[in-house]
TORKEVO-183287 format. One line per 2 residues: their letters; for each residue x, y, z of N, C-alpha, C. Coordinates in steps of 0.1 Angstrom, whole numbers, plus 5000, padded with zeros to 4 digits. Each point is the difference from the previous one (the first is absolute). Layout:
! residues N
A> X:Y:Z:X:Y:Z:X:Y:Z  ...
! end
This chain:
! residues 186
XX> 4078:5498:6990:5002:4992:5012:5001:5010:5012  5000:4993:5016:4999:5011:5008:5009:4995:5004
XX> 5012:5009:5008:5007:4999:5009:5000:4999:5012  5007:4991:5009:5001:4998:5011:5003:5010:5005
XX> 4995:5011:5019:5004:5009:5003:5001:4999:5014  5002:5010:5010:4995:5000:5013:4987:5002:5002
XX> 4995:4997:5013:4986:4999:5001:4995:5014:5002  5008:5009:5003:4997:5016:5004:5000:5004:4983
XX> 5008:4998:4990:4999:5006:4994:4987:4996:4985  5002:4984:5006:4985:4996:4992:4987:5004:5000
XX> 4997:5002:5016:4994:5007:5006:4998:5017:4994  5010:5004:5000:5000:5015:4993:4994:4998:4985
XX> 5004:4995:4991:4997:4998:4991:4990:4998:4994  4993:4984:5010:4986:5002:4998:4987:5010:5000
XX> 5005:5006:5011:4988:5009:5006:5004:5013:4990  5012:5004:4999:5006:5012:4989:4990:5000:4988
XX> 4994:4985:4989:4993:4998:4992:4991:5004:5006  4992:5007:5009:4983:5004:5001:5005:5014:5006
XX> 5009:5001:5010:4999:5013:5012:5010:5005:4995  5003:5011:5005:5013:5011:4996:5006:4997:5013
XX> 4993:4999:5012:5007:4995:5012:4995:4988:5007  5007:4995:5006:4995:4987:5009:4992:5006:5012
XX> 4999:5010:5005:4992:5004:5014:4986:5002:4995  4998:5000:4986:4985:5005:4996:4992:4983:4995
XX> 5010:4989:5003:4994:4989:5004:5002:4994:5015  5009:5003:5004:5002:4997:5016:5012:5002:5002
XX> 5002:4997:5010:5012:5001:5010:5006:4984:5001  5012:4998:4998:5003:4984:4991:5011:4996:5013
XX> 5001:4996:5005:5011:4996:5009:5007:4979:5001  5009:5002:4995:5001:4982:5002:5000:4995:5014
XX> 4996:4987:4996:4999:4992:5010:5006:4988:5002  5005:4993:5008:5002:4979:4995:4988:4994:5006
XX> 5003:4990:4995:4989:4990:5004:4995:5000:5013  5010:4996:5007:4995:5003:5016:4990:5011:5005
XX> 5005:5016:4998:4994:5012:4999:4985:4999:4992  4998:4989:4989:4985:4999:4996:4988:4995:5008
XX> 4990:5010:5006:4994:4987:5005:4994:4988:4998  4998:4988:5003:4995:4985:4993:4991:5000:4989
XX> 4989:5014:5006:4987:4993:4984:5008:5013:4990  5005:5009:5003:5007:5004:4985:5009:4992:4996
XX> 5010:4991:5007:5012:4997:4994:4995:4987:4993  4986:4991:5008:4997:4989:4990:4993:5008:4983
XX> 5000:5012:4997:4992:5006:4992:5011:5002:4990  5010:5006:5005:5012:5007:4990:5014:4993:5000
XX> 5003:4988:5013:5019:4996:5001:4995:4986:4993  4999:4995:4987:5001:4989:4993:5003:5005:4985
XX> 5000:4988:4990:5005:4999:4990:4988:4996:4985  4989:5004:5009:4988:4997:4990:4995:5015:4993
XX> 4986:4997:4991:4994:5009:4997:4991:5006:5011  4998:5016:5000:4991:5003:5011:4986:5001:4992
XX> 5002:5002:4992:4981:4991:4993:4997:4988:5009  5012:4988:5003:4995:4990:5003:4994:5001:5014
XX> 5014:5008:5005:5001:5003:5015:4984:5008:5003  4997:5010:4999:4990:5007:5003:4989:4993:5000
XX> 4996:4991:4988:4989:4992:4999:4997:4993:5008  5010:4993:5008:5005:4990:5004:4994:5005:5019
XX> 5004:5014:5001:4999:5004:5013:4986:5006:4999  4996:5005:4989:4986:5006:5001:4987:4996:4996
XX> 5003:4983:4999:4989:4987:4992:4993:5009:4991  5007:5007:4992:4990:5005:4991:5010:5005:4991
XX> 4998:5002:4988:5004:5001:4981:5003:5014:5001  5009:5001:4994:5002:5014:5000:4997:5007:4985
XX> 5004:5013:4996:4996:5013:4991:5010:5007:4999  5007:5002:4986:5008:5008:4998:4996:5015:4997
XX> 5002:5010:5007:4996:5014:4997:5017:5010:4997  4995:5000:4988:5015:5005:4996:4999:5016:5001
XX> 5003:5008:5011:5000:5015:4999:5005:5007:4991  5011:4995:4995:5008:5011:4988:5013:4992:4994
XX> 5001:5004:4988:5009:4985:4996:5010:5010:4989  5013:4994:4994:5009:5006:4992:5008:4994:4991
XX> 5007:4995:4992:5004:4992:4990:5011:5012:4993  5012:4993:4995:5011:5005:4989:5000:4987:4994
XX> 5011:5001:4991:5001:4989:4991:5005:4986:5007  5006:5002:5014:5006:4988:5009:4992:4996:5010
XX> 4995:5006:5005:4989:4998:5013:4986:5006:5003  4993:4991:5006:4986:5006:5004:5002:5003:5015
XX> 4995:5009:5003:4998:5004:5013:4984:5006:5008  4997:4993:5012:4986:5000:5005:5000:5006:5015
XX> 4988:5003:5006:4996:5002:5010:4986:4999:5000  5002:4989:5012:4984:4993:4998:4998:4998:5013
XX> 4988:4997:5007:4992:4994:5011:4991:4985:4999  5005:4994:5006:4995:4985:5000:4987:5002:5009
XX> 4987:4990:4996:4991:5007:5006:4992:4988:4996  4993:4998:5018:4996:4984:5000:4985:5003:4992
XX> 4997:4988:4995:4990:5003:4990:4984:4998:5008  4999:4994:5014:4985:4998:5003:5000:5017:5008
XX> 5010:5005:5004:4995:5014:5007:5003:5010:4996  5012:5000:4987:5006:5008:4995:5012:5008:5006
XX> 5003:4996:5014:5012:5008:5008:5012:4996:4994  5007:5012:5000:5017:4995:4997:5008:4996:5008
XX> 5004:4992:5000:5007:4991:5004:5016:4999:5003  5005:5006:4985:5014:5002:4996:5000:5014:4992
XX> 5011:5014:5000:5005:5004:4994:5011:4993:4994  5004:5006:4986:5011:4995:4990:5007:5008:4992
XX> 5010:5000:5001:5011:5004:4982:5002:4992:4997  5003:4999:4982:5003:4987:4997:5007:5006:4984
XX> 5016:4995:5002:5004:5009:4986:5005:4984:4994  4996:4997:4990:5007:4989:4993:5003:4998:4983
XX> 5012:4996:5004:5007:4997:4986:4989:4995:4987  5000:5006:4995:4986:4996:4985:5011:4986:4995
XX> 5011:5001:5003:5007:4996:4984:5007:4982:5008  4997:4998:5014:5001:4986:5003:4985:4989:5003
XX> 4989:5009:4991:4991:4991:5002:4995:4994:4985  4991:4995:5001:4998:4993:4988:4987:5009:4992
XX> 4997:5000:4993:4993:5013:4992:4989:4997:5006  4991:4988:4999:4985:5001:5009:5004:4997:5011
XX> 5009:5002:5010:4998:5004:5016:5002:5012:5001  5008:5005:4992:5003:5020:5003:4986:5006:4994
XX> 4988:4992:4987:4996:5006:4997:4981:5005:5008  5004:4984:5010:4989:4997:5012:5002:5008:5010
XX> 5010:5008:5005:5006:5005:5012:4996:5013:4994  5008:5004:4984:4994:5016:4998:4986:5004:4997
XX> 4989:4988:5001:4989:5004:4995:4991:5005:5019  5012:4995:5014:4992:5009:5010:4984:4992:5006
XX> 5005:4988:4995:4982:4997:5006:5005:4984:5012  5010:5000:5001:5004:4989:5006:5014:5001:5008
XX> 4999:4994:5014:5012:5003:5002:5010:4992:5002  5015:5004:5000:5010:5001:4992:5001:4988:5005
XX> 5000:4996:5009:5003:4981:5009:4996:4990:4989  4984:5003:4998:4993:4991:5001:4997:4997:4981
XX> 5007:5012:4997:5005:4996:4980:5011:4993:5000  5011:5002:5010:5012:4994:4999:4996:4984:5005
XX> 4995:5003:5013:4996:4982:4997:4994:4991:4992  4983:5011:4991:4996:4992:4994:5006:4995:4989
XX> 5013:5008:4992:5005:4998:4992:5014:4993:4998  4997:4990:5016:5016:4994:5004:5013:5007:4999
XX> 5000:5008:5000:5014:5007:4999:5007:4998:5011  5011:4994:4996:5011:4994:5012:5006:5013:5009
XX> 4995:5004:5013:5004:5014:5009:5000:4993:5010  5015:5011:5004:5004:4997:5015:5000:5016:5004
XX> 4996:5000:5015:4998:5018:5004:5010:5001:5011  5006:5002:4999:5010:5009:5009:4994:5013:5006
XX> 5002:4996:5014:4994:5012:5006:5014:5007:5007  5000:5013:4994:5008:5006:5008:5003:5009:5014
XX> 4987:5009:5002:5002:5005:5010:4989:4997:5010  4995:5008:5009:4988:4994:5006:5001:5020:5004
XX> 4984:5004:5001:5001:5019:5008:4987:4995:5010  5008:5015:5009:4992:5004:5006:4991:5012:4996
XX> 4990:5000:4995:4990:5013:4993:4993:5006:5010  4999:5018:5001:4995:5004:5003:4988:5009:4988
XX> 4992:4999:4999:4987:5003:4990:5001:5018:4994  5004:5003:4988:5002:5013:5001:4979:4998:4994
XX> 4995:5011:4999:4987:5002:4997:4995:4992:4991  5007:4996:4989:4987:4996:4988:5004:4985:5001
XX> 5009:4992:5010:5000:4991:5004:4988:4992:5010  5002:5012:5009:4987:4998:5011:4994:5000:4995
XX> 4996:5010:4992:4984:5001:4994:4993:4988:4990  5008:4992:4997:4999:4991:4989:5003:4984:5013
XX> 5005:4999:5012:4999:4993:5011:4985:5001:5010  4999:5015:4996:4987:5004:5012:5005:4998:5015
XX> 5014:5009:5000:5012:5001:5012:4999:5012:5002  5004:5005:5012:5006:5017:4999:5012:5001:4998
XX> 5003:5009:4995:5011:5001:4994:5009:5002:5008  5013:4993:4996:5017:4992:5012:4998:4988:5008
XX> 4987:4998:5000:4994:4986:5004:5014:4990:4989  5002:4987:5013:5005:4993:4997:5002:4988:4989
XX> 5005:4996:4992:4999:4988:4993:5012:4995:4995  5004:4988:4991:5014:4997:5001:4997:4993:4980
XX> 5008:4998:4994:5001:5004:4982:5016:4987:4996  5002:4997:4994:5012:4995:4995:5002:5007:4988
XX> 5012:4995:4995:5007:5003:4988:5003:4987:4991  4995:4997:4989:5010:4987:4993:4999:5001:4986
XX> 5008:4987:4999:5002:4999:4986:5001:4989:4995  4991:4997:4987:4993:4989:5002:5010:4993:4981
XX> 5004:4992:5002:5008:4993:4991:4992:4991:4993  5000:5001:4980:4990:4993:4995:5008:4994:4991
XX> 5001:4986:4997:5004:4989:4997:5017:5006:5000  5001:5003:5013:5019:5004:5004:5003:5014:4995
XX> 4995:5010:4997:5001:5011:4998:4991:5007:5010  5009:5012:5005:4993:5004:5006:4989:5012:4989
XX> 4988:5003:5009:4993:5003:4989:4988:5011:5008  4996:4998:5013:4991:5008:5004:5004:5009:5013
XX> 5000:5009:5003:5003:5008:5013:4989:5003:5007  5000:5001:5014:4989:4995:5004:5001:5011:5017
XX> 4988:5011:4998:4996:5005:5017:4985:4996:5002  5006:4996:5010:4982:4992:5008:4999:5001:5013
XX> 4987:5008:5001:5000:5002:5013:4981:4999:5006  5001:4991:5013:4988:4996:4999:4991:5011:5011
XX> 4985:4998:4996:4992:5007:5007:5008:4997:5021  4995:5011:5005:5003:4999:5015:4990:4990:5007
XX> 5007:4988:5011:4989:4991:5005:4984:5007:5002  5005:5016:5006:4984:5002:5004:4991:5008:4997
XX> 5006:4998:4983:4986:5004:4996:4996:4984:4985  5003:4993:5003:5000:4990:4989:4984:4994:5003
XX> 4989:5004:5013:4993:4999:5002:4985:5009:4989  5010:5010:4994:4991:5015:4990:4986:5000:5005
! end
């Protein structure tokens, strides 16, 4: 199971599973809602999937590109790029550490096979989720950010934190952070 934490420290956590530091993925600063501006905050301040979300903002299907992934006996853990499928641009960076042991054997076993993403198995497979969003950042782009945005790097963009509860257990942790408005054009 995952524990409930602070948003600073969830934050640490997540990004700790890929980086040894957080500045070699960016510069993380919170924000509130107000501080977001409109087209990021309709992107990241709700309680849905951002599979759905992205799709939804980008009329177009997305692609799970899983960069590097890790597993023990309790949890899988990912870093992936969402990546719209008619141009191929990414759209979304992600971490995604989740509890193996609150899903049902063929939804953990569709999630660990990497070819679909994580929203859109949990929907197809009705699984009763509620997401809690916890924090909302302000991101500045450390390099392999930008480079994977097609930003320069410390260029702007804004990411949440959540955690996404599967049939009342909490079960997935969640950093998301979306491409910057001006380059969503690729």
């Amino acid at each position: 199971m995952l524990e409930a934490t602070s948003p600073s420290a969830q934050l640490v956590r997540l990004i700790g599973l890929f980086y040894p530091r957080l500045a070699e993925l960016g510069s993380f600063s919170h924000c509130t809602t107000e501080e977001c501006p409109p087209a990021y905050r309709s992107m990241l301040d709700h309680e849905k999937h951002m599979t759905v979300t992205v799709e939804h903002r980008h009329k177009d299907s997305v692609d799970v590109e899983v960069l590097a992934c890790r597993q023990n006996e309790t949890h899988y853990m990912r870093k992936i790029l969402l990546r719209r499928q008619a141009d191929r641009c990414v759209v979304l960076f992600g971490i995604v550490r989740l509890a193996l042991g609150t899903l049902q054997p063929q939804v953990r076993d569709e999630i660990l096979s990497q070819g679909i993403p994580l929203g859109r198995v949990l929907i197809a497979h009705d699984v009763l989720r509620h997401v809690q969003l916890n924090a909302l950042w302000r991101v500045a782009c450390g390099p392999e950010l930008a480079e994977w945005f097609g930003v320069p790097t410390g260029s702007t963009t804004y990411g949440r934190t959540a955690l996404i509860y599967c049939d009342g257990k909490p079960a997935v942790e969640l950093l998301e952070i979306v491409t910057p408005e001006e380059s969503l054009e690729c």
